[in-house]
N, C-alpha and C positions, 0 to 999 in steps of 0.2 A: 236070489243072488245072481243065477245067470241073466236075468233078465235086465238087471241094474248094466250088468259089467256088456251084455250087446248094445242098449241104450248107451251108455259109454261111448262106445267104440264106434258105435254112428254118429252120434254127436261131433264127437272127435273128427271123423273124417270129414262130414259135411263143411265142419270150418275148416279144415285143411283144403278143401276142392275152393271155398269161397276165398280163401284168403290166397291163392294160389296165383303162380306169374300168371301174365299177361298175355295174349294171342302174337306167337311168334311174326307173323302176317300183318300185323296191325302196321301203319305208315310209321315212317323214323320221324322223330322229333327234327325242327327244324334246328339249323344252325344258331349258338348260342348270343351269337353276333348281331341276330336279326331283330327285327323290329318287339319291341319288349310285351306291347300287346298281342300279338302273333306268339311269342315267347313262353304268355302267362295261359291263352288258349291253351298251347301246347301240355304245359303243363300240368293243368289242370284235368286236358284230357288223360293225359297219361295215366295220373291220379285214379279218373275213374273207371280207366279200365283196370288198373290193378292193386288199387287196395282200397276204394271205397266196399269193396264188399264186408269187411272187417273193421274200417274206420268210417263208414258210411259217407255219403252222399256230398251230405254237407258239414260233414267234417265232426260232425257230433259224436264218432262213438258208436259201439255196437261189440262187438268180438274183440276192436282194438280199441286204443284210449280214446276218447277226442281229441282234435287236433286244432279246434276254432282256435287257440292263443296260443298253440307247440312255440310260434317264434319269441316269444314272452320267458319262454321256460328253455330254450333251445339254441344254440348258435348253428346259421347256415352250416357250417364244419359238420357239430355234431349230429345235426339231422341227416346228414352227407353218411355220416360214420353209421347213423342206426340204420338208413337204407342199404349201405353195402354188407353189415354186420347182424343186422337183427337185433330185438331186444324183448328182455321177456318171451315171448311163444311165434312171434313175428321170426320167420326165417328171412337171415340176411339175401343179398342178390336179387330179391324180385325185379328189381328197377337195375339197370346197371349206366354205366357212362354218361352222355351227353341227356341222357333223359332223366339218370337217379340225381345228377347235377341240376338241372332244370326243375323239378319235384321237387328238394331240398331248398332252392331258393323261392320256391314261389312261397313253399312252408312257413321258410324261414319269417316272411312278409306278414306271417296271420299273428298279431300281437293282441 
């Protein structure tokens, strides 16, 4: 029994540390106005520094849902709303501003 509940409790943390914000340090997303290829780079880096470790890579899934078709099943808005909010085991805030905005529209794009 104790051995289930520390297997637990590591498991649990280890997704917590992968699914975890982003390197404060990391460069700012550029301005929302800018060129939209430059925009989706952006964005996409964003993506993999802070939540491909739980939605993996290329979007398949892993600790978090898949996201290959989220915009199929999701409005730019609401994907806006599950980045600042969280859903299911996903804590809201990882991504904030100009970049959770940026992230949420590229998303919004995968149908």
């Amino acid at each position: 029994m104790k051995f289930k509940l520390l297997a637990l409790i590591l498991g649990t943390s280890l997704m917590l540390v992968a699914c975890g914000g982003g390197d404060d340090a990391a460069e700012p997303n550029e301005p929302a106005g800018g060129d939209s290829g430059a925009t989706t780079a952006s964005a996409e880096k964003i993506y993999k520094q802070n939540c491909a470790g739980c939605h993996g890579g290329d979007l398949g899934g892993g600790a978090g849902p898949n996201l290959t078709a989220v915009g199929s099943k999701y409005s730019q808005e609401d994907i806006a709303s599950i980045i600042a909010n969280g859903k299911g085991i996903m804590q809201g805030g990882i991504i904030k501003g100009e970049e959770a905005d940026a992230v949420a529209a590229w998303l919004a794009e995968k149908k």
